[in-house]
C-alpha positions as CSV (number, residue, x, y, z in Angstrom):
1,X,-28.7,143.3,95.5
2,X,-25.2,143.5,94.1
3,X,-22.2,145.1,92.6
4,X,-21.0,143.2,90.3
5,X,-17.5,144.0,88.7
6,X,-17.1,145.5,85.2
7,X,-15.8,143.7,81.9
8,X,-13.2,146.3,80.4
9,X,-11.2,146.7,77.1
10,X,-9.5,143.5,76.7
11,X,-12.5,140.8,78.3
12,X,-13.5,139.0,75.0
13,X,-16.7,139.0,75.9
14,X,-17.0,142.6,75.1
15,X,-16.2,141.8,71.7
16,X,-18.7,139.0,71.0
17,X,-22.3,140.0,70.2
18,X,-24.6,139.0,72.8
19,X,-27.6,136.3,72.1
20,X,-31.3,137.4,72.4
21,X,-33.1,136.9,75.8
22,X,-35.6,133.8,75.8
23,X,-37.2,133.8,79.0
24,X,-37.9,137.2,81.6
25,X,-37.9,135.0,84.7
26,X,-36.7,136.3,88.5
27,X,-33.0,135.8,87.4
28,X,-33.0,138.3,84.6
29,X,-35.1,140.9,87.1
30,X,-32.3,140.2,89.7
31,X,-29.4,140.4,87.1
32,X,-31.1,144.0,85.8
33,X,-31.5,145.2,89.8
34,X,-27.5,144.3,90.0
35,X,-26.7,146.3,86.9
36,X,-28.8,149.1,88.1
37,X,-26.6,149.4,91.5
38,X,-23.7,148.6,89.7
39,X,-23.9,151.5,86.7
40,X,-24.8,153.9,89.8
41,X,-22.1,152.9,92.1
42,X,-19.8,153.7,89.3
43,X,-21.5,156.9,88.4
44,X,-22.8,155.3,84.7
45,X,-25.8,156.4,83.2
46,X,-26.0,153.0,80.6
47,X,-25.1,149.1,81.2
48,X,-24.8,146.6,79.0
49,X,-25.6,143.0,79.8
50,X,-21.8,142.2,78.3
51,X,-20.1,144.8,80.5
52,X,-21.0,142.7,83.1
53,X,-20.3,139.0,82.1
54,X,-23.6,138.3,80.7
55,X,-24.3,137.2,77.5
56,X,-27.4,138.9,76.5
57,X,-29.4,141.3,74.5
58,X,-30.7,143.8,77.0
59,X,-29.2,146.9,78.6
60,X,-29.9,149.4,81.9
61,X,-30.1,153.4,81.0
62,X,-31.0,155.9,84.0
63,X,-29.9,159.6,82.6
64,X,-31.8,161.2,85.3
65,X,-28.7,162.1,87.2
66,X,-28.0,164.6,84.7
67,X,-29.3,168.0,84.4
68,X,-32.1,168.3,82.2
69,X,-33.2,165.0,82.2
70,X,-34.3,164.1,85.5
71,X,-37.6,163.2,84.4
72,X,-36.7,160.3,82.0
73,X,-37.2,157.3,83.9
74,X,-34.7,154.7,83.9
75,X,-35.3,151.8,81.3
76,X,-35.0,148.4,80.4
77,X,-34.5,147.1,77.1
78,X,-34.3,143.6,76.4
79,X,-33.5,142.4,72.9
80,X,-33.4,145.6,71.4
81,X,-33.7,146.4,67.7
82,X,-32.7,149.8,66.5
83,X,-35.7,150.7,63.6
84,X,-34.9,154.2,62.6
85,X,-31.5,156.2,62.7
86,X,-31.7,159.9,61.6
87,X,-29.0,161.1,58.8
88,X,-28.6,164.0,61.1
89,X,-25.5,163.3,63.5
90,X,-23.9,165.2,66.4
91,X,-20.5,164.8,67.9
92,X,-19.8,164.7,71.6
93,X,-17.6,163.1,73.8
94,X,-18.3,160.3,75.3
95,X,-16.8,157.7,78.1
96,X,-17.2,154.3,79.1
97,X,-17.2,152.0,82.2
98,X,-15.5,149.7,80.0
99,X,-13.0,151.9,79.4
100,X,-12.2,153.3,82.2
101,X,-10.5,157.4,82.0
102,X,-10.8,157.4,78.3
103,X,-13.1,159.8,76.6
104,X,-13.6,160.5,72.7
105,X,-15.4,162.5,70.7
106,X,-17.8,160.2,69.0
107,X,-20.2,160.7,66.0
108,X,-23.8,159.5,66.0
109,X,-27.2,159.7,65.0
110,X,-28.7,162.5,66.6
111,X,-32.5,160.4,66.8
112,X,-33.0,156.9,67.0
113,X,-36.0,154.4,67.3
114,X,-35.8,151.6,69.3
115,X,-37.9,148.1,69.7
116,X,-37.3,145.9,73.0
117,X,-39.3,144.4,75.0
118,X,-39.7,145.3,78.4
119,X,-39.6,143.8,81.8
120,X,-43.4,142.6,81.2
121,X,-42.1,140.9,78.5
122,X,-44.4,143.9,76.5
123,X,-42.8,144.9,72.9
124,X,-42.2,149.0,73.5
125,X,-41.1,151.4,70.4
126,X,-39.3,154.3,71.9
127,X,-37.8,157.4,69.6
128,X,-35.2,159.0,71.7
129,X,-32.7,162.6,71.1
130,X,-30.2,164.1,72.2
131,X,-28.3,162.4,75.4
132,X,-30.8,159.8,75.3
133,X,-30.5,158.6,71.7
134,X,-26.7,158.9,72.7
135,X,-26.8,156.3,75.4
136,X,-29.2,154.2,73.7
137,X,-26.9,153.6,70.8
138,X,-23.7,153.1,72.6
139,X,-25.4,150.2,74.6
140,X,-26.6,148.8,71.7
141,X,-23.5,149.0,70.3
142,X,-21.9,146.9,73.3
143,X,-24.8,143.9,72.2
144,X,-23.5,144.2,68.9
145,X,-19.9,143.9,70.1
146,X,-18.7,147.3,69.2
147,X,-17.0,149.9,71.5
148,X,-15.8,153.9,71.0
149,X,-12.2,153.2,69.3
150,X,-14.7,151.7,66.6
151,X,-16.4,154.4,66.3
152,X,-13.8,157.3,65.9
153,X,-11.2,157.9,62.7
154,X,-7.8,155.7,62.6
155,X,-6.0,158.5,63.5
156,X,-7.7,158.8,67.1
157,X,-7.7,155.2,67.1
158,X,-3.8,155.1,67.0
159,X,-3.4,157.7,69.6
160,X,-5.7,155.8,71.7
161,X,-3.2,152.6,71.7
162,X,-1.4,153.5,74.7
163,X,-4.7,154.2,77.0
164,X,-6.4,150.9,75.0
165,X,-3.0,149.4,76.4
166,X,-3.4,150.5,80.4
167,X,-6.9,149.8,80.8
168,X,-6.8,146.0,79.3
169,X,-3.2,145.7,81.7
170,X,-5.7,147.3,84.5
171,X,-2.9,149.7,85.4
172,X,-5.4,152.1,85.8
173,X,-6.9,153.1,89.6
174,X,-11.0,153.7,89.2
175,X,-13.3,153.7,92.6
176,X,-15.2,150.7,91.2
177,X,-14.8,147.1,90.7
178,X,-13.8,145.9,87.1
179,X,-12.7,142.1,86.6
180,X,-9.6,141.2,86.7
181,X,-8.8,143.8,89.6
182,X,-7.5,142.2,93.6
């Protein structure tokens, strides 16, 4: 297995949404086993396919690292579909490997369910709360080519320019490989 390096704020493909999976052959398995390693050796708890240079609909979650959900097992969805959203939302802040440092309160759904298909190529509906739900629909957002500053007011946005500005210049020091980076 391998680390591969992370796309970050600035990489167009972040910004492109991804194309639907056709075939779960060894390549995909070996690309998801890479983005596992990859979102752990930079202390992630989601992955999109994008935030690594591929372009495709699926996405790595393991939130059993964090306390009170170590007994969600870590997932797989490829080409994901989001069915349901609840009216209900909750704020919290939130961080990506994308963006490296940058954190921002972030409105969402507070439940979500899901369609993908797994690594059997079997078609699982999941409904998900709470951090879960969370992580779900910020990787989904990545497919869709979204990312926090679209999801926060204009006047965050703004005051995000400058941080927006270091991390696509990579003058930023992180402890894990992102493209771009010697």
């Amino acid at each position: 297995m391998a680390i591969i390096p992370i796309t970050i704020y600035g990489d167009k493909i972040l910004r492109q949404k991804t194309r639907k999976v056709k075939q779960i052959d060894d390549g995909l398995i070996l690309k998801i086993k890479n983005m596992f390693e990859t979102m752990r050796n930079a202390n992630g708890i989601g992955l999109a396919a994008n935030q690594v240079g591929f372009d495709e609909s699926f996405f790595v979650i393991d939130i059993s690292p964090v306390e009170g959900y170590e007994n969600i097992k870590p997932v797989v969805m490829i080409n994901p579909e989001i069915v349901e959203e609840s009216s209900e939302t909750v704020v919290m802040e939130e961080g990506c490997l994308s963006l490296p440092l940058l954190k921002a309160e972030v409105e969402r759904a507070e439940k979500v369910k899901i369609k993908y298909l797994d690594t059997d190529e079997k078609e699982q509906i999941v409904e998900a709360d709470e951090l879960f739900a969370r992580v779900i629909l910020h990787e989904y957002d990545h497919l869709q080519g979204k990312m926090i500053p679209d999801r926060v007011n204009a006047e965050l946005r703004k005051k995000m320019q400058g941080e927006l500005k270091k991390i696509k210049n990579r003058e930023i020091k992180i402890d894990y490989p992102i493209t771009g980076m010697k």
